[in-house]
Structure formats: structure tokens, C-alpha cells
LUMTISE-250535 format. One line per field, with one value per residue: x, y, z negated of N, C-alpha, C in turn. Coordinates in steps of 0.05 Angstrom, whole numbers, plus 32768, in hexadecimal, padded with zeros to 4 digits. Layout:
// residues N
nxx <- X; ...
nyy <- Y; ...
nzz <- Z; ...
caxx <- X; ...
cayy <- Y; ...
cazz <- Z; ...
cxx <- X; ...
cyy <- Y; ...
czz <- Z; ...
// end
This chain:
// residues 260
nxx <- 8750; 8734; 871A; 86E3; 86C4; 8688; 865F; 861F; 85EC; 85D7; 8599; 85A4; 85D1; 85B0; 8590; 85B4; 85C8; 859D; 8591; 85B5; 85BF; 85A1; 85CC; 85EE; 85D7; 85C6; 85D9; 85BE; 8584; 8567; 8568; 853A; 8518; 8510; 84E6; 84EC; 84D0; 84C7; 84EE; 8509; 84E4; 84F5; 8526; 851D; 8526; 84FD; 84D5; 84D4; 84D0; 84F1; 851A; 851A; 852B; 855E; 85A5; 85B1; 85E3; 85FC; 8623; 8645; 866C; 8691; 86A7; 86DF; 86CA; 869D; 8672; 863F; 865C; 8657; 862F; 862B; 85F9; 8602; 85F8; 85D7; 85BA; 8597; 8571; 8575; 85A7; 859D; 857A; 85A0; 85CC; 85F9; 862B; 861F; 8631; 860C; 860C; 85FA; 85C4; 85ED; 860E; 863C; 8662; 8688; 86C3; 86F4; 8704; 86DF; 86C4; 86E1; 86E1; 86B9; 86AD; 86DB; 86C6; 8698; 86B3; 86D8; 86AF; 869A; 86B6; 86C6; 8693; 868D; 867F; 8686; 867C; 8671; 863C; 861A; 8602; 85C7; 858F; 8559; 855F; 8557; 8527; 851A; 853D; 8567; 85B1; 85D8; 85D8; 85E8; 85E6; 85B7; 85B5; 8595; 8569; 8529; 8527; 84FA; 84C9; 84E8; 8518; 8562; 8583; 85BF; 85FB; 8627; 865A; 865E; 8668; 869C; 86B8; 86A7; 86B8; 86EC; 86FB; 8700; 86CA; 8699; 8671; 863A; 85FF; 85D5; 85A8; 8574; 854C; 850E; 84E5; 84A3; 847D; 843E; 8414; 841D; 8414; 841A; 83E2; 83DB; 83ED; 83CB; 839F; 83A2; 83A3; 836F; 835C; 8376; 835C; 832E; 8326; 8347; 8327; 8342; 8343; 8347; 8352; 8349; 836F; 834F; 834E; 832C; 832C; 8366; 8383; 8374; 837E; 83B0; 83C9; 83C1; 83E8; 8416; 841A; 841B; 8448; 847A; 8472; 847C; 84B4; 84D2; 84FF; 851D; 8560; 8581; 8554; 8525; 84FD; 84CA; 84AC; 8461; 8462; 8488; 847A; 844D; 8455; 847A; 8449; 842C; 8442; 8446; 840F; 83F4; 8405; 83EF; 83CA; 8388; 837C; 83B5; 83C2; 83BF; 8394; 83A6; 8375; 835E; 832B; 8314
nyy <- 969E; 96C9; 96AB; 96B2; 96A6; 96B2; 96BE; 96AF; 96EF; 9715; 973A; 9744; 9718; 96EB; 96ED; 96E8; 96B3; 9695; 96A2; 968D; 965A; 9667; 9678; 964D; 9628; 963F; 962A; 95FB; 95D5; 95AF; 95BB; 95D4; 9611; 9624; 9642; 967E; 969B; 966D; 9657; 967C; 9674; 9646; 964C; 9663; 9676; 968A; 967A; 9640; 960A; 95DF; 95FB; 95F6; 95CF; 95CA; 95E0; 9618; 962E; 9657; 9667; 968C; 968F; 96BD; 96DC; 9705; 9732; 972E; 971C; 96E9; 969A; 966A; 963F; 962F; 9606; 95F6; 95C7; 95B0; 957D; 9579; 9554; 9524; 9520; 9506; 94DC; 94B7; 94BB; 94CC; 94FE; 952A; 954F; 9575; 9584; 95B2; 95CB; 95DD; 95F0; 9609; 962B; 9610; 9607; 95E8; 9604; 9620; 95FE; 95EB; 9604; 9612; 95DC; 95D0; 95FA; 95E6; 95AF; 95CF; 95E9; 95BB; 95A6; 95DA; 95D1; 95A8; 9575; 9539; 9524; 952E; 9531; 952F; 9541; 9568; 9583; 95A4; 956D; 952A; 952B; 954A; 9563; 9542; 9520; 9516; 9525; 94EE; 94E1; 94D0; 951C; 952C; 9529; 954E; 9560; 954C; 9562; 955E; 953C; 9541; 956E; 957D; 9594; 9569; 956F; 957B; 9541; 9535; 955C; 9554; 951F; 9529; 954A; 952F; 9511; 94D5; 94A7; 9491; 9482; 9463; 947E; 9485; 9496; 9486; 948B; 947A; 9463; 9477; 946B; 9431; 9413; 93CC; 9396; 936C; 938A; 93AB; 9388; 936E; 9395; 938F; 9369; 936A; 939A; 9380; 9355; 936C; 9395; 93C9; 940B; 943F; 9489; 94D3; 9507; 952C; 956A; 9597; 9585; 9590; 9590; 9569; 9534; 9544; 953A; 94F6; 94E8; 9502; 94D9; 94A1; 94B7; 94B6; 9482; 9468; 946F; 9463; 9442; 9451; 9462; 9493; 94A9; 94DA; 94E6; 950B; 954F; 955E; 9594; 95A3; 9585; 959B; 95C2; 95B6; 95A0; 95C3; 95EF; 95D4; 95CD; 95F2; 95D1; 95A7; 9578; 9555; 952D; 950B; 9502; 94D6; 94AD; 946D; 9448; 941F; 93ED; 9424
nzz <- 7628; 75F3; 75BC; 757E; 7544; 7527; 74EB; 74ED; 74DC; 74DD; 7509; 7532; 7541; 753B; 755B; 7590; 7580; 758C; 75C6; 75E0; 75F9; 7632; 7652; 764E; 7666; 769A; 76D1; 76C9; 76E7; 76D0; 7697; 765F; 764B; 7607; 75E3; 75CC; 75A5; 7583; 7575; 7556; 7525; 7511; 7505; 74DF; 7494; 7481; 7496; 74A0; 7489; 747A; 7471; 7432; 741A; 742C; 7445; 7473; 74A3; 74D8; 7510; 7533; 7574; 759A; 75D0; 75DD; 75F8; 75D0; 75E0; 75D3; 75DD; 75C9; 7591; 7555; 7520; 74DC; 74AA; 746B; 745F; 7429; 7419; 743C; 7423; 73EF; 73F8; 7412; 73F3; 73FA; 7412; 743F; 7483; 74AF; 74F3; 7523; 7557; 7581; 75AA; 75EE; 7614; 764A; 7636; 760F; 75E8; 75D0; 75B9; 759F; 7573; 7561; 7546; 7526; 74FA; 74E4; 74D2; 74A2; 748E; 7478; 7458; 7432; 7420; 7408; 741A; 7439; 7471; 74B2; 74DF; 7516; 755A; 752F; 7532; 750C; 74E8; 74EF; 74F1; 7518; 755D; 7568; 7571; 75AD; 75EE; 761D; 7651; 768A; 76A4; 76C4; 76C0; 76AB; 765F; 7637; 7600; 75BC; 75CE; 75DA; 7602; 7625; 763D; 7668; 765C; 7623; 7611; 7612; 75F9; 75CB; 75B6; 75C4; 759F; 756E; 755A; 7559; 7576; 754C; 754D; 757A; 75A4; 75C2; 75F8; 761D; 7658; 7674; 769E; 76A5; 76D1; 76DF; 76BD; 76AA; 76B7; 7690; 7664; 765F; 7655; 762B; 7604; 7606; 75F3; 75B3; 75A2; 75A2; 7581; 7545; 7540; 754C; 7561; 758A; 758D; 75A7; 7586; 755E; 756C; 7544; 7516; 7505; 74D9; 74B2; 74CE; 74D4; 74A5; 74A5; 74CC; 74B8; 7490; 74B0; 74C4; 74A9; 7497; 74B8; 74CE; 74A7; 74A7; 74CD; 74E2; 74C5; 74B9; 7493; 7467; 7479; 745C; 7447; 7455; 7470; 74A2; 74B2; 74C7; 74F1; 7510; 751E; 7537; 7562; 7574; 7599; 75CA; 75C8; 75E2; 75E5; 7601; 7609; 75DC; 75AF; 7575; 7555; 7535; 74FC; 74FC; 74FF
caxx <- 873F; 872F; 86FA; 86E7; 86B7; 867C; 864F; 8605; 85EE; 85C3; 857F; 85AE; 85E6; 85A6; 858B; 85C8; 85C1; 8588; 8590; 85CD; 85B5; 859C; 85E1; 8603; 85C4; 85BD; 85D1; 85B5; 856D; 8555; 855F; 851D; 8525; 8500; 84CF; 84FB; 84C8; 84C5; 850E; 850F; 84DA; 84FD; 853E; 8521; 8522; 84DF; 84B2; 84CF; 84CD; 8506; 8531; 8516; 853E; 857A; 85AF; 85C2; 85F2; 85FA; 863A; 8648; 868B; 8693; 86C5; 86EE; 86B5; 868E; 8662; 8642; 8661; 865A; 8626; 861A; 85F0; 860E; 85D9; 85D7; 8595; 8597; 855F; 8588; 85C4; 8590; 8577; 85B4; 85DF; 8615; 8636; 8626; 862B; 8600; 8615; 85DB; 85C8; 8608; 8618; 8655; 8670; 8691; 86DB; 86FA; 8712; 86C9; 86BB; 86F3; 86F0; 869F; 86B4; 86EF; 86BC; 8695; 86C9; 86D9; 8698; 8689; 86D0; 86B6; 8676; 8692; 8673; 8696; 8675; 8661; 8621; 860C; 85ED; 85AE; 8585; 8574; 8560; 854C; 8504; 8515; 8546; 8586; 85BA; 85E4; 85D3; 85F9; 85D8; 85A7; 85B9; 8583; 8550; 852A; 8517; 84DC; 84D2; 84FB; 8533; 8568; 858B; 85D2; 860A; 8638; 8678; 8666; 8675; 86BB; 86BC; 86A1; 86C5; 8709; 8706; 86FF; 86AD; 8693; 8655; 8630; 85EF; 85D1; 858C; 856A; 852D; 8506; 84D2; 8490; 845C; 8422; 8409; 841F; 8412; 840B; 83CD; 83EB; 83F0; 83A0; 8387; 83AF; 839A; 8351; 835C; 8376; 8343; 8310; 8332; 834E; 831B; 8350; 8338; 8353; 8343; 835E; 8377; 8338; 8358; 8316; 8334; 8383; 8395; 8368; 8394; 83D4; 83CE; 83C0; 83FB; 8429; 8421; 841D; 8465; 8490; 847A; 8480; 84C6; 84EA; 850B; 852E; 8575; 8586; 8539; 8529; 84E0; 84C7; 84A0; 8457; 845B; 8495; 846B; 842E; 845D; 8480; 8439; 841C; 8454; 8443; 83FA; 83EF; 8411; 83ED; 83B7; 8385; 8383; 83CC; 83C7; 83A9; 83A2; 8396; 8367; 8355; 8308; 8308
cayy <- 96B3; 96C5; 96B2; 96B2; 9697; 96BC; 96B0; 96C0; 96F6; 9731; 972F; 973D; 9702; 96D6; 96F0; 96E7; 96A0; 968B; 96A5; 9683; 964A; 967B; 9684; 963E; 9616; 964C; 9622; 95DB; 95D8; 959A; 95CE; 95D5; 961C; 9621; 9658; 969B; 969F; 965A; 9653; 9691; 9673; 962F; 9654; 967C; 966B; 968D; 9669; 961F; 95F2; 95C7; 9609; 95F8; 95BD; 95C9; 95FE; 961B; 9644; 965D; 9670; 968F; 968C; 96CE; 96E3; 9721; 9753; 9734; 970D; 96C1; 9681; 9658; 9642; 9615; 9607; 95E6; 95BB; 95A0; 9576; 9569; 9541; 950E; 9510; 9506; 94C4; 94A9; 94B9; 94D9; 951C; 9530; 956C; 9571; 9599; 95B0; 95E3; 95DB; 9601; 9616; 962A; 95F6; 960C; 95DF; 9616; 962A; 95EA; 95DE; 9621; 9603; 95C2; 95DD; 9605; 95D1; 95AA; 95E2; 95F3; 95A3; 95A9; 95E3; 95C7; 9585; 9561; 951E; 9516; 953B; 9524; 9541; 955B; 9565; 95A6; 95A5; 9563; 9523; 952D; 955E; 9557; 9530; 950D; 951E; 950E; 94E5; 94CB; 94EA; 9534; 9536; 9526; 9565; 9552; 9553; 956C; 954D; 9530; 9554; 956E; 9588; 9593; 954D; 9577; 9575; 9525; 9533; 9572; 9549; 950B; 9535; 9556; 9513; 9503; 94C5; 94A2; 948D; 9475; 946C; 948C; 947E; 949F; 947C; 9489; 9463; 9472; 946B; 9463; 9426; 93F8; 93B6; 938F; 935B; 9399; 93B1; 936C; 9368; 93AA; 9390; 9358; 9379; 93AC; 9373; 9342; 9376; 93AF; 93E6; 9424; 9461; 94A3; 94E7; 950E; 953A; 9588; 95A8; 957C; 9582; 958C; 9548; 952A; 9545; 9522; 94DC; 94E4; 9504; 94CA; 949E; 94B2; 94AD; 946C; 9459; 9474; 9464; 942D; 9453; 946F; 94A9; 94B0; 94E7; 94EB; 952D; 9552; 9567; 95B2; 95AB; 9576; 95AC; 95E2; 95B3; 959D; 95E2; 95F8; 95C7; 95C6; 95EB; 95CD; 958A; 956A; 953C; 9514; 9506; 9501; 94BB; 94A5; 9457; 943F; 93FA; 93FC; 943F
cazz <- 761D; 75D4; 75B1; 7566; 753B; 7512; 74E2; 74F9; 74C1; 74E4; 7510; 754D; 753D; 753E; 7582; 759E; 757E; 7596; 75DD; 75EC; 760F; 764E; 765C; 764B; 767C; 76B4; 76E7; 76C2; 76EA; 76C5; 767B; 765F; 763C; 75F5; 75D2; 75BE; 758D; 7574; 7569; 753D; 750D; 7511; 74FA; 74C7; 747E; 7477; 74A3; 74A8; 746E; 747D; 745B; 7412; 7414; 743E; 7446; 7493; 74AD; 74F6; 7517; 755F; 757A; 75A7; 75DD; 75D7; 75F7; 75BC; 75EA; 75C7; 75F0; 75BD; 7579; 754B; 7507; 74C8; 749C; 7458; 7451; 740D; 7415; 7443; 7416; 73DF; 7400; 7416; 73DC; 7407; 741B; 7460; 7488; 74C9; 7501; 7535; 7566; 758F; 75CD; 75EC; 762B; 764F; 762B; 75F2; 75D5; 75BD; 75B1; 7586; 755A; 7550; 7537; 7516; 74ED; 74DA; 74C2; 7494; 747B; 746E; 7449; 741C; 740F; 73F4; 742D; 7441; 7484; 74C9; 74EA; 7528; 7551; 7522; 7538; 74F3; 74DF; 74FF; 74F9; 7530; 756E; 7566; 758B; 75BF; 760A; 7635; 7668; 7695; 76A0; 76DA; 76B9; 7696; 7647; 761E; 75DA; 75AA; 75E2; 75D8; 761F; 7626; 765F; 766A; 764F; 7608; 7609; 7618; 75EF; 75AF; 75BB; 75C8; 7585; 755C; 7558; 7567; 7575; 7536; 7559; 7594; 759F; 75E2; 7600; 7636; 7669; 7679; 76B7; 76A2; 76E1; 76E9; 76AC; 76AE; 76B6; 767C; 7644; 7655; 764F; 7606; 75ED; 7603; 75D7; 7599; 7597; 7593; 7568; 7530; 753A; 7557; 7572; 7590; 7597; 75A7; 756E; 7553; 7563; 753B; 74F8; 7506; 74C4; 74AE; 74E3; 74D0; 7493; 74AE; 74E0; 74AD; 747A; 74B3; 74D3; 7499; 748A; 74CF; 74CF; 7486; 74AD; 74DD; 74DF; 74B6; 74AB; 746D; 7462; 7477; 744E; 7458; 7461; 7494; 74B4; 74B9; 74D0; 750C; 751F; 751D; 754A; 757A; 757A; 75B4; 75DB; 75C5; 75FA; 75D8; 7612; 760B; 75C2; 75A7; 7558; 7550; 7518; 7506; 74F3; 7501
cxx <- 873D; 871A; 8708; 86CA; 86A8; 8668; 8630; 85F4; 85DA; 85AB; 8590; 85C4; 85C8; 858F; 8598; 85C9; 85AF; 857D; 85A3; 85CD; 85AF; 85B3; 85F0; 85ED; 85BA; 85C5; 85C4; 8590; 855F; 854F; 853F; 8522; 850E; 84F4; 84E5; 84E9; 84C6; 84DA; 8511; 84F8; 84E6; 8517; 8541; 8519; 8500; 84C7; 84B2; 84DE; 84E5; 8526; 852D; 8523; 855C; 8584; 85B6; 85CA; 85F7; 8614; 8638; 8662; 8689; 86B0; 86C8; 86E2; 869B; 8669; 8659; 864F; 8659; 8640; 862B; 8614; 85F8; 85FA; 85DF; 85C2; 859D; 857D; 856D; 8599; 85BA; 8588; 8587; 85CB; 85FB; 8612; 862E; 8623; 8623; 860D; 85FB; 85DD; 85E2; 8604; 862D; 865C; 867C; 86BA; 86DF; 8702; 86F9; 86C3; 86C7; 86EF; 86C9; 86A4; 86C3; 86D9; 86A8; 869F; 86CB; 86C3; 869A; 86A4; 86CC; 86A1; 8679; 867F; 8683; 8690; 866D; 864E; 861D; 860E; 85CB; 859C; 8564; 8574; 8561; 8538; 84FE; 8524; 855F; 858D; 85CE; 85E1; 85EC; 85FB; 85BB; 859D; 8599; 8566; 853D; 851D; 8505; 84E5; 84DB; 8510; 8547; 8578; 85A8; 85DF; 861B; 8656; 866E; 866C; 8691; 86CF; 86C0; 86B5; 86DD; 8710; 8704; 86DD; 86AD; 867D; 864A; 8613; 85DD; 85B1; 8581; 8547; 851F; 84EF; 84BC; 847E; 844C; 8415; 8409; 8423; 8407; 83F2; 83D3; 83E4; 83CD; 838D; 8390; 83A9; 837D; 8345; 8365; 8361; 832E; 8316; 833C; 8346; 8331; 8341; 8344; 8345; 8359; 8359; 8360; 8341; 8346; 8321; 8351; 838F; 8389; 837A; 83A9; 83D0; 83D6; 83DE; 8414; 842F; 842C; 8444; 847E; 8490; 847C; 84A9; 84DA; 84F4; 8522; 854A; 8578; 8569; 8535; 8500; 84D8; 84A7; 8480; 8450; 8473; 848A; 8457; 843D; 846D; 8468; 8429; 8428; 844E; 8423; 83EB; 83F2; 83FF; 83D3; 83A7; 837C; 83A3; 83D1; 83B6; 83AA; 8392; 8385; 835F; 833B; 8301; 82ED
cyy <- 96B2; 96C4; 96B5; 96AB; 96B0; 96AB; 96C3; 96C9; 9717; 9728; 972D; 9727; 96EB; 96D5; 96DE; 96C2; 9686; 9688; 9696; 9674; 9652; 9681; 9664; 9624; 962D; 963B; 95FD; 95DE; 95C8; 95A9; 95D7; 95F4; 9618; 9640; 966B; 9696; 9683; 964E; 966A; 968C; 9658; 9634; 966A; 9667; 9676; 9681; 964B; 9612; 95EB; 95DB; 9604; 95E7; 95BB; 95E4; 95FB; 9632; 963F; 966F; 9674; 9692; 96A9; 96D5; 96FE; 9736; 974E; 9726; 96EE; 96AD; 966D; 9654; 962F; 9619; 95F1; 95DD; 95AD; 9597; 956C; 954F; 9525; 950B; 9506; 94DF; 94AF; 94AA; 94C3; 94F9; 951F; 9548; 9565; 958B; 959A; 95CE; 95E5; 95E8; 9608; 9615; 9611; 95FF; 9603; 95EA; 9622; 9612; 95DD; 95F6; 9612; 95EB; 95CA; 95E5; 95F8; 95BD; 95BE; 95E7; 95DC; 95A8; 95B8; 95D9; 95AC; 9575; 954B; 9518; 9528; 9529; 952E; 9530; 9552; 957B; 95A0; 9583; 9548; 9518; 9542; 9554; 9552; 9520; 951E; 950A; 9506; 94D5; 94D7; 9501; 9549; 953D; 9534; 9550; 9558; 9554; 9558; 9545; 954B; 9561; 9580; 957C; 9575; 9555; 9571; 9559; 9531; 9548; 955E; 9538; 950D; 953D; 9536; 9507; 94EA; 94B6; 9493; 9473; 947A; 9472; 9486; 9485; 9490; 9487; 9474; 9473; 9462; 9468; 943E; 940C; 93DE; 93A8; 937F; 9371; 939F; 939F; 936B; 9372; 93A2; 9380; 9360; 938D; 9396; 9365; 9357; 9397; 93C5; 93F2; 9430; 9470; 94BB; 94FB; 9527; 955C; 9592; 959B; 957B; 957F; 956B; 952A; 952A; 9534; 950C; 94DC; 94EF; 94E9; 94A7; 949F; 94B7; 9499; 9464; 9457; 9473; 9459; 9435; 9460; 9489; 94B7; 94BC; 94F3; 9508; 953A; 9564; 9580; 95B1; 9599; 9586; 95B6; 95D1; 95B2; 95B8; 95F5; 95ED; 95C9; 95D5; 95E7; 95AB; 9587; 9557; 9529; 9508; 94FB; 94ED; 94BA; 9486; 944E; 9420; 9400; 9413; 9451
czz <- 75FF; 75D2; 758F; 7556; 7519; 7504; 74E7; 74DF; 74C6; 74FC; 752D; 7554; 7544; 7557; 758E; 759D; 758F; 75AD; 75EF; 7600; 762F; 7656; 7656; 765F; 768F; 76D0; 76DB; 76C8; 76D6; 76A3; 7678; 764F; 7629; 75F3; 75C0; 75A3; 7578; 7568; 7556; 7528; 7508; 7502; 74E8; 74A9; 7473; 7482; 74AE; 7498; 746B; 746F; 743D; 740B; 7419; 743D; 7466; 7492; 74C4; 7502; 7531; 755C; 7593; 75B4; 75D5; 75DB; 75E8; 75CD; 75E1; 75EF; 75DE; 759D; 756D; 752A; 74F2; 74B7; 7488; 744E; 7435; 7405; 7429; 7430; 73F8; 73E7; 740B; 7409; 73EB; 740C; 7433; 7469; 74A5; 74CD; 7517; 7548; 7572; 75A7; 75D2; 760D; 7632; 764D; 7617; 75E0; 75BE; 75AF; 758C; 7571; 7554; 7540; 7524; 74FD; 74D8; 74CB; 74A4; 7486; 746F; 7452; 742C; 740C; 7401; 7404; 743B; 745D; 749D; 74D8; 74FE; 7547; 754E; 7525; 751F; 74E5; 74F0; 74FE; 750A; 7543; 7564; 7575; 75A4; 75E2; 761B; 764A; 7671; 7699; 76B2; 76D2; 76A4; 7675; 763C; 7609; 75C5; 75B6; 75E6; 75F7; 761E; 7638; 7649; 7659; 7639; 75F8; 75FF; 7601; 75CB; 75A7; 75B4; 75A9; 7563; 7556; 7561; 7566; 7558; 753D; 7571; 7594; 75B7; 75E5; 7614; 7645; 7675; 7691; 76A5; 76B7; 76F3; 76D3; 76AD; 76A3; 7699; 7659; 764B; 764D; 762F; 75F4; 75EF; 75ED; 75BA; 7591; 758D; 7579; 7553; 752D; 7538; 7564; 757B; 759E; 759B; 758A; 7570; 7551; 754D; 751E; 74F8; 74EE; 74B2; 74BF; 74DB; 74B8; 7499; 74B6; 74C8; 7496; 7497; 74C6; 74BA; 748E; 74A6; 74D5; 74BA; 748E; 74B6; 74D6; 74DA; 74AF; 748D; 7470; 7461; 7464; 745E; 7467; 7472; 74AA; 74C6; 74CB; 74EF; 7525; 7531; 752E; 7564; 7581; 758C; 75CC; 75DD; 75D7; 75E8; 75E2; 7617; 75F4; 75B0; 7585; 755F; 753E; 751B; 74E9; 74EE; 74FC
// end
């Protein structure tokens, strides 16, 4: 079949974008799908931060009756290549039929852009940074994901792999019951609360922005350590939380303090 490879550049190129998924996980039950509307302020330069630093471009790959099979988004954080003194070009938002032919004319493209841009490096996949979802899964397809985990079909190993990528680092999510914590950790946290005056509480909805603070200063110093970590700034901090917040529980949602 033919395909061919655009660049996404009108309101209906970034429909078409953004819908794709509904057609590349229709039969994947465990797919979680996302927010139509929350992906079009996530992929706009006007209403999410993380464009004042970075450049993206968005490509669909379309068959011959002009139908998407295929996307993906090209990323230059300048604020990563700023902190790590290198070139890199992220790749993100990936989808694609299960045909290497789309696969390859996406990568291909990539390539090529990083090429133009005087970029030394492909990174991916980064949907756009990774103070959002990153990674590629490979290993439990069954299992649906929560926010931030990223979830894609088992072909795009083989797909990625095939065209020359290769793993960088490994990322790993886990699962905990809470129903079933040991006696050993409640006796420990009973003791630390007394001995070093810890508290917790649930996060204060009626003050969230008093909150977001705390938590924004607290998660970039929690996280300067980690791998490819780029300190996010605080108005894209507001604008992920503010996206999420209501979805947030503040029985789900703890902050620790020590002499609270």
C-alpha cells in the first residue's frame, strides 16, 4: 500500500492527529482512551507552557484515500539540551498501524528533521517531555495504565528495534495493594511520626494553589537526581496540575510535613 508522510499544519490535520489512537487500540481492551479536549490544550502552543521553551512539530503519515495510520511529534527541549549541554531531538506521540512501512517513513522523518536541526541525538518516546509520559512499554500489555504509564501495542518493540533504536533506560512501574500492607511498615511509620514529628494530611483542595507551590518546589528537588531530569518550570507545573485537579481525590492525595 502507499502511504506518505505530512506535516500537521491545519485544525483538521490536528483532529485527525489526535484521534488516531481510536483506530490503532480498537481492539486493545486494557487501552485507556484520553480527553479529546485535553490533548488539544496539551498540543497547543497557546495554552501549555512547556511551548515557550521547546519547538514541536506533528506529522501523520496517510494512506492513499488520505486516511491517518500513522503520527508522531518531533521535540527540541531546549531546556534539556540547555542542562545537559547536548543536541537532542525527542520523538513522542507515536502511533502506527501495525505496518513497518509507516513506521519506517515516521522514523525516517525524524531522522531527517533531527539532521536539519543540527541535532546529534534521537530520544524517544517523550510525549513531550519527561515530566510527562515516557518510555516505551514492554511488558504487561494486559494490564490497563494509569496516568503517566505510558501503554502501547507489543509491535512497536520490533518495529523500533528493527529500524536501529535501542534501549537507553529502563523505567519500571509497579503495583502495590494497599490492602494488604504489612503489619512491620504500620508499626515503623508509628514510630517515625513520634520520634521525628511527621504528619500527614490530605492535600487542602480550598488552598490548591498554596499547595501547588510546596509540591512544585518540592518535586524538582526531589527529582534533580534522576535520569534525563530538566526542572520544570512553575507555570507548566500549575497548568499540568490544573489539568488534573479534578480528577484528584483528597483522600488519595497525602502531603507529609515534619512539625507540621
Amino acid at each position: 500500500m502507499l502511504f506518505s508522510i505530512k506535516k500537521v499544519e491545519t485544525p483538521a490535520d490536528k483532529n485527525q492527529f489526535i484521534r488516531l489512537p481510536w483506530k490503532i487500540y480498537s481492539d486493545f481492551p486494557a487501552w485507556v482512551p484520553p480527553l479529546v479536549s485535553e490533548r488539544k490544550k496539551f498540543l497547543s502552543p497557546r495554552t501549555n507552557p512547556f511551548y515557550k521553551e521547546s519547538e514541536v512539530d506533528l506529522f501523520l503519515v496517510v494512506s492513499g484515500d488520505q486516511k491517518p495510520v500513522g503520527r508522531i511529534a518531533l521535540i527540541i527541549n531546549h531546556a534539556h539540551n540547555k542542562t545537559y549541554s547536548e543536541r537532542v531531538g525527542f520523538f513522542g506521540m507515536f502511533e502506527t498501524i501495525n505496518d513497518s512501512q509507516v513506521s519506517d517513513l515516521l522514523l525516517n522523518k525524524a531522522e531527517k528533521w533531527c539532521q536539519k536541526n543540527k541535532l546529534k541525538k534521537l530520544l524517544g518516546p517523550v510525549n513531550l517531555s519527561t515530566n510527562h509520559e515516557c518510555g516505551l512499554l514492554i511488558d504487561g500489555f494486559d494490564t490497563p495504565p494509569v496516568i503517566g504509564i505510558p501503554y502501547n501495542p507489543q509491535y512497536y518493540i520490533d518495529f523500533m528495534e528493527s529500524w536501529g533504536l535501542s534501549k537507553v533506560k529502563d523505567l519500571v512501574s509497579l503495583r502495590l495493594d494497599l490492602i494488604r500492607i504489612p503489619d512491620y511498615l504500620e508499626l515503623g511509620v508509628a514510630r517515625l511520626r513520634k520520634r521525628n514529628h511527621y504528619s500527614i494530611r490530605p492535600i487542602r483542595m480550598n488552598k490548591f494553589s498554596d499547595e501547588l507551590e510546596k509540591i512544585w518546589e518540592i518535586y524538582n528537588s526531589s527529582w534533580r537526581s534522576n535520569w534525563g531530569f530538566v526542572q520544570i518550570s512553575k507555570e507548566e507545573f500549575e497548568y499540568s496540575a490544573n489539568e488534573m485537579r479534578s480528577f484528584i481525590n483528597p483522600e488519595f492525595c497525602f502531603i507529609a510535613e515534619v512539625k507540621g
